[in-house]
C-alpha positions as CSV (number, residue, x, y, z in Angstrom):
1,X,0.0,0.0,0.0
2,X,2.8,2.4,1.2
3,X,4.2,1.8,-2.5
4,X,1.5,2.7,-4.1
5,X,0.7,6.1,-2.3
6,X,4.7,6.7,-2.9
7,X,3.6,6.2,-6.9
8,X,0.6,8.0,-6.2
9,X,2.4,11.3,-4.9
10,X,5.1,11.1,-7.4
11,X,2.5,11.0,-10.0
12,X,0.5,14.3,-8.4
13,X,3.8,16.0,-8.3
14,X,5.0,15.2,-11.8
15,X,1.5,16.2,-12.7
16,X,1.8,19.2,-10.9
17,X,4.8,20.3,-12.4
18,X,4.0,19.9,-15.9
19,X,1.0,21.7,-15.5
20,X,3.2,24.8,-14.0
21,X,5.3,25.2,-17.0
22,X,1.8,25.3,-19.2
23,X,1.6,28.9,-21.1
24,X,-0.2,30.7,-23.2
25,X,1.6,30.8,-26.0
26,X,5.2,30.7,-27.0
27,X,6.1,33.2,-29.5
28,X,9.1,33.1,-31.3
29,X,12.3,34.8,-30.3
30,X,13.9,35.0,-34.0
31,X,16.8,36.5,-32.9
32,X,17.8,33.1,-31.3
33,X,18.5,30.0,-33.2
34,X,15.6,27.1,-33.5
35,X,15.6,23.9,-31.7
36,X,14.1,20.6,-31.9
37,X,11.7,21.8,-30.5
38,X,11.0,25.6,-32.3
39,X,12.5,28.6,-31.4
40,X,12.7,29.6,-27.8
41,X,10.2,31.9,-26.5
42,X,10.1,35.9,-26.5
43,X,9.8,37.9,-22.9
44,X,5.4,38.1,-22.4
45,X,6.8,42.1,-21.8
46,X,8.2,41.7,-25.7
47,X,5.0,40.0,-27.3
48,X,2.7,42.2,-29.4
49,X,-0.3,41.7,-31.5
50,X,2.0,41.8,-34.4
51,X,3.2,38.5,-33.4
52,X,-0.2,36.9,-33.8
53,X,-0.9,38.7,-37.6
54,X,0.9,37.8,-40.7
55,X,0.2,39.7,-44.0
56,X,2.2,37.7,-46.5
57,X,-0.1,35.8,-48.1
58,X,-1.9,38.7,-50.1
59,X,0.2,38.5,-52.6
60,X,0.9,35.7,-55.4
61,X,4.1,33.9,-55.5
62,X,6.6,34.9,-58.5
63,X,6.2,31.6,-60.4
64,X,9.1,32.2,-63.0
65,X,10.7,29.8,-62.1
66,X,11.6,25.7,-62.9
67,X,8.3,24.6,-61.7
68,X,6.4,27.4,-62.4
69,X,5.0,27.2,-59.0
70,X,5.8,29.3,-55.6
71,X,5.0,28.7,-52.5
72,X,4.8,31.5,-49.2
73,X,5.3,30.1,-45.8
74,X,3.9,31.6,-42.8
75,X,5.7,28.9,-40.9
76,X,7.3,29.8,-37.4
77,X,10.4,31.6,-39.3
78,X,7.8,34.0,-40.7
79,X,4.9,34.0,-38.2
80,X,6.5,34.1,-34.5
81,X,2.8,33.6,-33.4
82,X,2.4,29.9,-34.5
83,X,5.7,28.6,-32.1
84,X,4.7,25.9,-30.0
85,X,1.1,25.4,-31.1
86,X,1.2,22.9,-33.8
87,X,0.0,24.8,-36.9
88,X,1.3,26.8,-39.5
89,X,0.0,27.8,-43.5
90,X,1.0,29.0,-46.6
91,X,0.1,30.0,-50.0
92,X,0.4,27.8,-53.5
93,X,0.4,29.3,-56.6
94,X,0.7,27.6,-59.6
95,X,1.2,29.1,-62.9
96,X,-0.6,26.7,-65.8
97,X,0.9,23.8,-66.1
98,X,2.9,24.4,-63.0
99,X,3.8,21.5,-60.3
100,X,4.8,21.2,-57.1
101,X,7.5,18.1,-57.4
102,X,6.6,15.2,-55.4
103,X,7.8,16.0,-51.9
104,X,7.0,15.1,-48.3
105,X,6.3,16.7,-44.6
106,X,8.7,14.7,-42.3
107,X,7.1,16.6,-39.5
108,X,3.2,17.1,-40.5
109,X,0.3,16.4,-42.4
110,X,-1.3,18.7,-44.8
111,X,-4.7,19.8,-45.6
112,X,-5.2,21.7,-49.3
113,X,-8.0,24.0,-49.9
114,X,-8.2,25.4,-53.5
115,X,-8.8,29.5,-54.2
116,X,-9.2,29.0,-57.8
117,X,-8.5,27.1,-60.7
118,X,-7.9,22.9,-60.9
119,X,-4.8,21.2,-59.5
120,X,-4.6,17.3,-59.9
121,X,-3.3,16.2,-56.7
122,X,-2.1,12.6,-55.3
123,X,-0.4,10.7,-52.6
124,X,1.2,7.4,-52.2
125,X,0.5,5.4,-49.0
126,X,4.3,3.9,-47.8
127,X,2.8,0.0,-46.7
128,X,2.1,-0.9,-50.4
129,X,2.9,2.2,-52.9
130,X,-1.0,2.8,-53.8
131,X,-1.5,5.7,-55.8
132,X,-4.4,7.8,-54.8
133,X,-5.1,10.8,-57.6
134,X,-7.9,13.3,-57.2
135,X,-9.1,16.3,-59.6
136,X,-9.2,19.3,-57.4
137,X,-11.4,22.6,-58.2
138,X,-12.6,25.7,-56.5
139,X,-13.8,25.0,-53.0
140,X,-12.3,21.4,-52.9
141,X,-10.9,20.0,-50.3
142,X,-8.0,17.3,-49.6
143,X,-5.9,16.3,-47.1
144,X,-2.0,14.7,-47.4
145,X,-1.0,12.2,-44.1
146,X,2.3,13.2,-42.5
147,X,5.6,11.8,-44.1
148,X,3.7,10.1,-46.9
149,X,5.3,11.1,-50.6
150,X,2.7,13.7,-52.4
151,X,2.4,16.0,-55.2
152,X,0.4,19.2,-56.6
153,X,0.1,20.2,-60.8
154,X,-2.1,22.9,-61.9
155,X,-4.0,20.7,-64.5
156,X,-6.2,23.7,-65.8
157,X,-5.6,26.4,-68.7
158,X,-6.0,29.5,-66.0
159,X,-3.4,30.3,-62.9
160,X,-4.5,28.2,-59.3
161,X,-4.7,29.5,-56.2
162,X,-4.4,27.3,-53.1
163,X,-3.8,27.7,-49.1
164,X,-2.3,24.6,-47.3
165,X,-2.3,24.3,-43.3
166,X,-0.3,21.8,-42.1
167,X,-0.3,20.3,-38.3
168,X,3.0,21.7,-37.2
169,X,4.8,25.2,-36.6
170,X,6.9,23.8,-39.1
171,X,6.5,21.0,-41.1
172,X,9.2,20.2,-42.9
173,X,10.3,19.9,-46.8
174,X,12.2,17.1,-48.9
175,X,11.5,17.5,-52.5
176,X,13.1,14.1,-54.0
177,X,13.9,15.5,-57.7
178,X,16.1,17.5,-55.3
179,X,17.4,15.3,-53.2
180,X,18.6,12.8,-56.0
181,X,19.8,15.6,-58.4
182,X,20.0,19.3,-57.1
183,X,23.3,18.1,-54.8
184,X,26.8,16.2,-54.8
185,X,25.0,12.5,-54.5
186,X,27.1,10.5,-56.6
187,X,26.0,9.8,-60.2
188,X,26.7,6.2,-60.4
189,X,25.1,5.7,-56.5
190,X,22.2,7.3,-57.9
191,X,22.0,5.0,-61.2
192,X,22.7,2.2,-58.2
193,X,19.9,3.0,-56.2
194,X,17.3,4.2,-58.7
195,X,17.9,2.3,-61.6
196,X,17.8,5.2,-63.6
197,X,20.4,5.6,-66.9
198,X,23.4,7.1,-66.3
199,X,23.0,10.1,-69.1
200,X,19.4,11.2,-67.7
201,X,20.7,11.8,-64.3
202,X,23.7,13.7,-65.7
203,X,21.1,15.2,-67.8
204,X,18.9,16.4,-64.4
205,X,21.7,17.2,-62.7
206,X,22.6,19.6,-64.9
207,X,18.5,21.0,-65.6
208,X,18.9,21.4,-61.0
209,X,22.1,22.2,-60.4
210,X,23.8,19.0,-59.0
211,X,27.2,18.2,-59.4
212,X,29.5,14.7,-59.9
């Protein structure tokens, strides 16, 4: 019995504790680096409603680029406000025929809403590699599981217009035409691990900028 009332008042005092460090909010001090965790927080006596407002989404994206897409964060790097509480947005634009290259969120799932125009979007599920495609239009709705491979292309004749919110202050990016061809990744571990030919990844390593 005594044990148990020992685990008992442990338990209350852990409970306790954790319940003392509980805040309001956790704005982010910028001026510090980021952790694991986020950034640490500003002084309460430094927070002001700025921190809790972001304006950046107003505008479009420039989308002269490679993909003819852009995307604006308001991620905790941009929007101190959203440290510590698990969600974050930001703005898609895709010029026509634009794409956002398959990519995942190591660190959050993602929920799409389209503005305007049509963007074909998909996602492959990691137990068994089933493709799951949808025709997206104005109003429409869908939603991309954490860490799972997924993609975005503008599948219409006119610009699109999209806001995604993802679960975390920070969710995370790894585009894979990047990772296998936009760096120093050796070409013949690439053709190793890919099975790709030799001449097309020299070929997109040169269209992203890689090297060896």
């Amino acid at each position: 019995m005594k044990m148990y009332l020992h685990y008992f008042i442990l338990f209350s005092l852990l409970a306790a504790a954790s319940t003392a460090l509980v805040q309001d909010f956790c704005v982010a001090d910028l001026s510090l680096p980021a952790g694991p965790a986020g950034y640490p927080c500003k002084k309460s006596s430094s927070v002001t409603a700025d921190d809790f407002a972001f304006h950046g989404l107003a505008a479009a994206g420039n989308t002269t680029n490679i993909i003819s897409a852009a995307v604006t964060p308001a991620f905790d790097g941009q929007f101190p406000g959203v440290n510590g509480l698990g969600v974050s947005i930001a703005r898609l634009d895709l010029a026509a025929g634009g794409v956002i290259p398959i990519h995942t969120h190591p660190a959050a799932s993602e929920i799409l809403v389209v503005i305007e125009g049509t963007i074909c979007a998909g996602l492959i599920s990691s137990f068994d590699n089933v493709v799951y495609l949808k025709t997206l239009f104005k109003g429409d709705v869908m939603v991309f599981p954490q860490g799972l491979l997924h993609f975005q292309i503008n599948s219409g004749k006119t610009p699109a217009l999209a806001y995604v919110s993802f679960s975390g202050q920070n969710p995370g990016l790894q585009i894979t035409d990047f990772a296998l061809f936009a760096n120093d990744f050796p070409t013949e571990l690439v053709a190793k691990t890919t099975f790709l030919d030799v001449a097309q990844i020299k070929k997109l390593k040169g269209v992203l900028g890689g090297t060896k």
